[in-house]
N, CA, C and O atoms as a GROMACS GRO file, in nm:
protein
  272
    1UNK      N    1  -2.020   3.264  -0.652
    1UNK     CA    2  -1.888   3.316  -0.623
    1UNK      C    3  -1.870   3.449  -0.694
    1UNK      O    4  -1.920   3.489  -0.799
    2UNK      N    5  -1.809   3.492  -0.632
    2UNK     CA    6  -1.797   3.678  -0.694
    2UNK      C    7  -1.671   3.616  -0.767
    2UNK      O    8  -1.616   3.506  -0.763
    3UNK      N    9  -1.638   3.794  -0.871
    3UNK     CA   10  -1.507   3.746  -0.954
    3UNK      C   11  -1.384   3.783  -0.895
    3UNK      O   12  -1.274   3.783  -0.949
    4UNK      N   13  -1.422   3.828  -0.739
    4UNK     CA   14  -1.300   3.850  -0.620
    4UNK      C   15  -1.270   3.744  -0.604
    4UNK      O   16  -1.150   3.753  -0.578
    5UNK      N   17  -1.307   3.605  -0.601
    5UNK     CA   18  -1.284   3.546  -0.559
    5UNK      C   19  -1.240   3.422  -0.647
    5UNK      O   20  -1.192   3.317  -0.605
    6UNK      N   21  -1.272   3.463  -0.794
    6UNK     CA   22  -1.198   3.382  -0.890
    6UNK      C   23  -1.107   3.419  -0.903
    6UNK      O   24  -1.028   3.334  -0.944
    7UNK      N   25  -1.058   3.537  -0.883
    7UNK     CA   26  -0.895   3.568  -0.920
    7UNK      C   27  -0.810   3.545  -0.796
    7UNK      O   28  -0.690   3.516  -0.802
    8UNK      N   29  -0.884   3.561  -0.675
    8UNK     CA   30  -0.823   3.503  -0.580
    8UNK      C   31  -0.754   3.376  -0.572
    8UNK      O   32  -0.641   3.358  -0.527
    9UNK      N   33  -0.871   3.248  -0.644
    9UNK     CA   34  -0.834   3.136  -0.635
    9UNK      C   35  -0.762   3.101  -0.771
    9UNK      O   36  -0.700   2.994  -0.774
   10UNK      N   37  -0.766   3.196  -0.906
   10UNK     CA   38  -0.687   3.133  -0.994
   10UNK      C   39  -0.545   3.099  -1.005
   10UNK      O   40  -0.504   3.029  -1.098
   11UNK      N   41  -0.460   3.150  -0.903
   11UNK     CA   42  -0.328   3.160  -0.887
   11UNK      C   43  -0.270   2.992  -0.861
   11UNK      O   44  -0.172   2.938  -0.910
   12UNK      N   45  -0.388   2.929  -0.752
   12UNK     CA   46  -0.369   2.807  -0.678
   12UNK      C   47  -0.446   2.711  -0.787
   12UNK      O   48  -0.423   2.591  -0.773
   13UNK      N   49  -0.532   2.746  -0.890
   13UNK     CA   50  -0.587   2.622  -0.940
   13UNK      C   51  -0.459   2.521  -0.951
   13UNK      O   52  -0.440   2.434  -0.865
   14UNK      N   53  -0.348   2.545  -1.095
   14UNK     CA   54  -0.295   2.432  -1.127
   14UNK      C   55  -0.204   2.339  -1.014
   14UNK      O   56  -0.144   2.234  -1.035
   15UNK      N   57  -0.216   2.426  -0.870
   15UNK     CA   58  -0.092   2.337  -0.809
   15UNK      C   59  -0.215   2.256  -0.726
   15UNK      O   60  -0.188   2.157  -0.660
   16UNK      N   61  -0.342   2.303  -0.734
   16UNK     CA   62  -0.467   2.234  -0.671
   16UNK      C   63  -0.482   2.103  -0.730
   16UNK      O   64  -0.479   1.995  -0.672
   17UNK      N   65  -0.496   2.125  -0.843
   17UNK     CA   66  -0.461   2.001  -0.981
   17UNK      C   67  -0.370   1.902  -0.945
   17UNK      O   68  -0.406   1.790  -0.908
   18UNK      N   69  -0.258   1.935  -0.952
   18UNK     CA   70  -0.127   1.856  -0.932
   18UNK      C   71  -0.142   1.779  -0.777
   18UNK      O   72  -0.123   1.658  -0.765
   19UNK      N   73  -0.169   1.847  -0.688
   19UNK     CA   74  -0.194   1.800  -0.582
   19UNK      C   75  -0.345   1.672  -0.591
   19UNK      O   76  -0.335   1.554  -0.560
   20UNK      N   77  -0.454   1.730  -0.634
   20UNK     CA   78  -0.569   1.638  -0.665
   20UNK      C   79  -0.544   1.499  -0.722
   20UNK      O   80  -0.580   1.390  -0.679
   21UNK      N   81  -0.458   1.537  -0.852
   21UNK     CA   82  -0.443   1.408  -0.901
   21UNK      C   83  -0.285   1.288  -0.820
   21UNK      O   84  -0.269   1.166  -0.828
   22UNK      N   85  -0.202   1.394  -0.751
   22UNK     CA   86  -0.131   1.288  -0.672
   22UNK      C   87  -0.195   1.238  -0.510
   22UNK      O   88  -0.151   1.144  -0.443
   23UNK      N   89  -0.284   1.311  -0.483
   23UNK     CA   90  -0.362   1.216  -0.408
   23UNK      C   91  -0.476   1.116  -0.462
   23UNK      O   92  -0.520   1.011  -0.414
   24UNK      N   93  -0.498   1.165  -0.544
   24UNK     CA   94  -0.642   1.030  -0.605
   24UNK      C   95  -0.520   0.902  -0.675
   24UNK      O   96  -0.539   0.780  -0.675
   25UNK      N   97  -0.413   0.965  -0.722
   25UNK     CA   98  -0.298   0.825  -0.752
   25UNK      C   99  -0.268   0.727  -0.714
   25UNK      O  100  -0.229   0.626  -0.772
   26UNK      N  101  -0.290   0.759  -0.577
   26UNK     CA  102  -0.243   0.663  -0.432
   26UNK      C  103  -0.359   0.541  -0.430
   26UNK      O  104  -0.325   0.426  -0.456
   27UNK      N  105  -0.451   0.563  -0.408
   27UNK     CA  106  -0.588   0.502  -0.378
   27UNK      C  107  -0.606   0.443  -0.506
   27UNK      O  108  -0.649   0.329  -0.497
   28UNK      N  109  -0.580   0.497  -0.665
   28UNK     CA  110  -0.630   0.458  -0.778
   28UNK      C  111  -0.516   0.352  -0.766
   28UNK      O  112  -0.570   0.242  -0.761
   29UNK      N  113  -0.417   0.343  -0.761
   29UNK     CA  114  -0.264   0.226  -0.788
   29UNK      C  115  -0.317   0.118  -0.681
   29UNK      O  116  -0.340   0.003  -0.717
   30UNK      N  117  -0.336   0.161  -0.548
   30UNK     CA  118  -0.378   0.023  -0.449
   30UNK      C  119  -0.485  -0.047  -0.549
   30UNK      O  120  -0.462  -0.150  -0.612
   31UNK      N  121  -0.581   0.011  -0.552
   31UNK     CA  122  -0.715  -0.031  -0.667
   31UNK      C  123  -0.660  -0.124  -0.754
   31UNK      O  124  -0.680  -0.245  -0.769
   32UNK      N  125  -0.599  -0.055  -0.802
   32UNK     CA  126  -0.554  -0.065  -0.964
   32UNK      C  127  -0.470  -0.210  -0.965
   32UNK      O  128  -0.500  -0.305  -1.038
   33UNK      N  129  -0.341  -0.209  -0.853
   33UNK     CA  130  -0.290  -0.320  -0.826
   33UNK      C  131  -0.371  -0.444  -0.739
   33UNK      O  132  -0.353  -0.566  -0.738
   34UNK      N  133  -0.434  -0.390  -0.693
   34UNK     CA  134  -0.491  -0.506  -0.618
   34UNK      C  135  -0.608  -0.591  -0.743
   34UNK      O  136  -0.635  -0.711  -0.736
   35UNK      N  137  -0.647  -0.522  -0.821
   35UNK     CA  138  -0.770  -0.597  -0.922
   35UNK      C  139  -0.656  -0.668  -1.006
   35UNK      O  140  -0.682  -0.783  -1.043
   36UNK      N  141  -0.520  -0.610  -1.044
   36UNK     CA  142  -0.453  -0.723  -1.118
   36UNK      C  143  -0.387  -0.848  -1.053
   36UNK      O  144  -0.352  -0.946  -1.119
   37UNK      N  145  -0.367  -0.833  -0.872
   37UNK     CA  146  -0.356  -0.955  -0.871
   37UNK      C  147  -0.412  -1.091  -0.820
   37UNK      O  148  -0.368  -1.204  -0.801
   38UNK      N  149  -0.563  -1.009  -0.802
   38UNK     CA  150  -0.655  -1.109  -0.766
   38UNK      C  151  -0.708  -1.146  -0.874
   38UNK      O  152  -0.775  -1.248  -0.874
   39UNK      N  153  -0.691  -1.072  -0.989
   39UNK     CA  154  -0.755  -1.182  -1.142
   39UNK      C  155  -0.639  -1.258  -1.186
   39UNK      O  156  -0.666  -1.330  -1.282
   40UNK      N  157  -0.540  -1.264  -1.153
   40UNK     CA  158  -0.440  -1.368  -1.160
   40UNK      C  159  -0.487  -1.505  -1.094
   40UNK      O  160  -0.467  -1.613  -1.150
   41UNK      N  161  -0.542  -1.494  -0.989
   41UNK     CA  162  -0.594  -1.566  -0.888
   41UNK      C  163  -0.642  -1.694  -0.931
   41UNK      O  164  -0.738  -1.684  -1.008
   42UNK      N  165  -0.595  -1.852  -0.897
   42UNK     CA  166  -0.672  -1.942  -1.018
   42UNK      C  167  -0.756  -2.004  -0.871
   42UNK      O  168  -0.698  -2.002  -0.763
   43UNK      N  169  -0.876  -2.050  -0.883
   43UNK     CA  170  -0.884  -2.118  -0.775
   43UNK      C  171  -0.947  -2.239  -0.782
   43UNK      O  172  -1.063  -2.265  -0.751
   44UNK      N  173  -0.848  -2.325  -0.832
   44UNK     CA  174  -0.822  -2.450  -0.933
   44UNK      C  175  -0.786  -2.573  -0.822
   44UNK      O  176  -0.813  -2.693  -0.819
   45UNK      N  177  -0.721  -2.494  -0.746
   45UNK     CA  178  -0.622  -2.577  -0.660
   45UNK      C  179  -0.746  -2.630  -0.554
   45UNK      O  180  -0.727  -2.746  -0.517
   46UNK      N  181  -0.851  -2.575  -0.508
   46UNK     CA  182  -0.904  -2.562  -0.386
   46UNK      C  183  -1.052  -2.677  -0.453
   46UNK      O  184  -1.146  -2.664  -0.532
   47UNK      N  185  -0.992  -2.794  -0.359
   47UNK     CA  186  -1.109  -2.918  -0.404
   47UNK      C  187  -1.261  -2.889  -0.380
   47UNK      O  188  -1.313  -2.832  -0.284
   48UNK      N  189  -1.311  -2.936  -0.476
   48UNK     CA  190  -1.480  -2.918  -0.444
   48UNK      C  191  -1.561  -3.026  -0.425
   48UNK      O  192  -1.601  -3.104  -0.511
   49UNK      N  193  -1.590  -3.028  -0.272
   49UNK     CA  194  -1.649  -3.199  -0.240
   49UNK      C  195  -1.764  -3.195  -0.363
   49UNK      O  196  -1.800  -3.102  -0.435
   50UNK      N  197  -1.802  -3.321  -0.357
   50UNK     CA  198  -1.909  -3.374  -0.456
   50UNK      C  199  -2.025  -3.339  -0.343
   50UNK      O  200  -1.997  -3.304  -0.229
   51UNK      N  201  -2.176  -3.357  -0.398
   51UNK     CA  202  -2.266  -3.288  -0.400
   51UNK      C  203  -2.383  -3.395  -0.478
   51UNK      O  204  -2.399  -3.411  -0.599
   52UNK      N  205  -2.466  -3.467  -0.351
   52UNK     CA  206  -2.541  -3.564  -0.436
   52UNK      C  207  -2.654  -3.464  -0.464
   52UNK      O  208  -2.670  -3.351  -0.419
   53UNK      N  209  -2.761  -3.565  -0.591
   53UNK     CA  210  -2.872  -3.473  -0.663
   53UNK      C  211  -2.959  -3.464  -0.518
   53UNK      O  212  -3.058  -3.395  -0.541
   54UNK      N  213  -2.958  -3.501  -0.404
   54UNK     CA  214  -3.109  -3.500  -0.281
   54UNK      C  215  -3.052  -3.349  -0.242
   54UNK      O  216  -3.122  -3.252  -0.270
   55UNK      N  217  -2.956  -3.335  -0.192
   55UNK     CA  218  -2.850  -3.164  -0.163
   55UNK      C  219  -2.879  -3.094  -0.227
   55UNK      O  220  -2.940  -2.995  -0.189
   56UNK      N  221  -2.833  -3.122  -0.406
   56UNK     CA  222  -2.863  -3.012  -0.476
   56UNK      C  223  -3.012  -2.928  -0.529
   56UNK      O  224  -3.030  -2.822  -0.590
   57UNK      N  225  -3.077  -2.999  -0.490
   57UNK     CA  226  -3.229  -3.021  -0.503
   57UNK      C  227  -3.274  -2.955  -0.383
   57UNK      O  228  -3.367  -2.875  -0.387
   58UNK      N  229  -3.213  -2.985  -0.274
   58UNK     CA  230  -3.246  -2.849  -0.146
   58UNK      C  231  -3.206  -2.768  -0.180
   58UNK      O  232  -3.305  -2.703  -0.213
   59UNK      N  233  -3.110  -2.702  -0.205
   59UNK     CA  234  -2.994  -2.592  -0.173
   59UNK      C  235  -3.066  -2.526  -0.310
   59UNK      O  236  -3.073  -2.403  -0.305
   60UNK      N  237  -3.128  -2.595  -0.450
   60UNK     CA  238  -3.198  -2.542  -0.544
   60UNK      C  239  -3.339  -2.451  -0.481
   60UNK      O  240  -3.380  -2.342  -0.520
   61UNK      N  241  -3.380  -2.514  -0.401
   61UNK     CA  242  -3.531  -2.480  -0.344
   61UNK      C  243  -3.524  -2.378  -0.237
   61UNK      O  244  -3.623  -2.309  -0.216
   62UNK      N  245  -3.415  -2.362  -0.167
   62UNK     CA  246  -3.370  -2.255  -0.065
   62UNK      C  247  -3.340  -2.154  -0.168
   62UNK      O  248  -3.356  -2.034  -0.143
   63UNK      N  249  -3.294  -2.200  -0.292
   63UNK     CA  250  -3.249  -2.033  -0.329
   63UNK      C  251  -3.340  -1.974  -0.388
   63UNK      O  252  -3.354  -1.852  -0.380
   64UNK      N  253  -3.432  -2.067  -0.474
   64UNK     CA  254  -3.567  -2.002  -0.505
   64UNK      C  255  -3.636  -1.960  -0.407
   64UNK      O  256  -3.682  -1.849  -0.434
   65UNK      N  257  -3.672  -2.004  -0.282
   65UNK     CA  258  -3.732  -1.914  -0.162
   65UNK      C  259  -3.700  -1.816  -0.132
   65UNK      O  260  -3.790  -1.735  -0.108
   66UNK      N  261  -3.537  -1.765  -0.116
   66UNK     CA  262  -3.517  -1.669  -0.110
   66UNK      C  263  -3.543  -1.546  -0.213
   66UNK      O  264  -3.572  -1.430  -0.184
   67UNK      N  265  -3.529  -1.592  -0.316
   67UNK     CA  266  -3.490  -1.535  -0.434
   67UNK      C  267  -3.638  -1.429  -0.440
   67UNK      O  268  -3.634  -1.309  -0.467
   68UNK      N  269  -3.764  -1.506  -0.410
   68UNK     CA  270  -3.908  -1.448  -0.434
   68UNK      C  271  -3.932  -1.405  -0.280
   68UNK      O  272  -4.038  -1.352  -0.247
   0.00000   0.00000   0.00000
C-alpha cells in the first residue's frame, strides 16, 4: 500500500472499528448465549434402557473395528 493510501484510509479506521466490533457482537452474543443455555441442560430426565453384557460386548467390538 502506498502512504496515499494510508492517509486516505486513516480518517475511516476508528468508525471501521466500531462498526467491526458491532457486527462480530451479534454472532459472538448468539454464541455466547446459546453455550450458556445448553450447559444448563441436565439430561437426567431422559431414561437409559438397560443394556445386557452379550450387547455391550458387540457394540465394544464394533467400536474397536472402527476405531483401527
Amino acid at each position: 500500500m502506498t502512504p496515499a493510501l494510508y492517509r486516505v484510509r486513516a480518517p475511516f479506521f476508528w468508525r471501521n472499528m466500531i462498526g467491526l466490533a458491532l457486527c462480530s457482537s451479534i454472532p459472538l452474543g448468539v454464541y455466547g448465549y446459546t453455550w450458556y443455555i445448553l450447559n444448563k441442560d441436565e439430561f437426567s430426565d431422559i431414561p437409559i434402557p438397560p443394556i445386557s453384557d452379550s450387547e455391550l460386548a458387540k457394540l465394544k467390538k464394533e467400536y474397536e473395528e472402527s476405531k483401527s
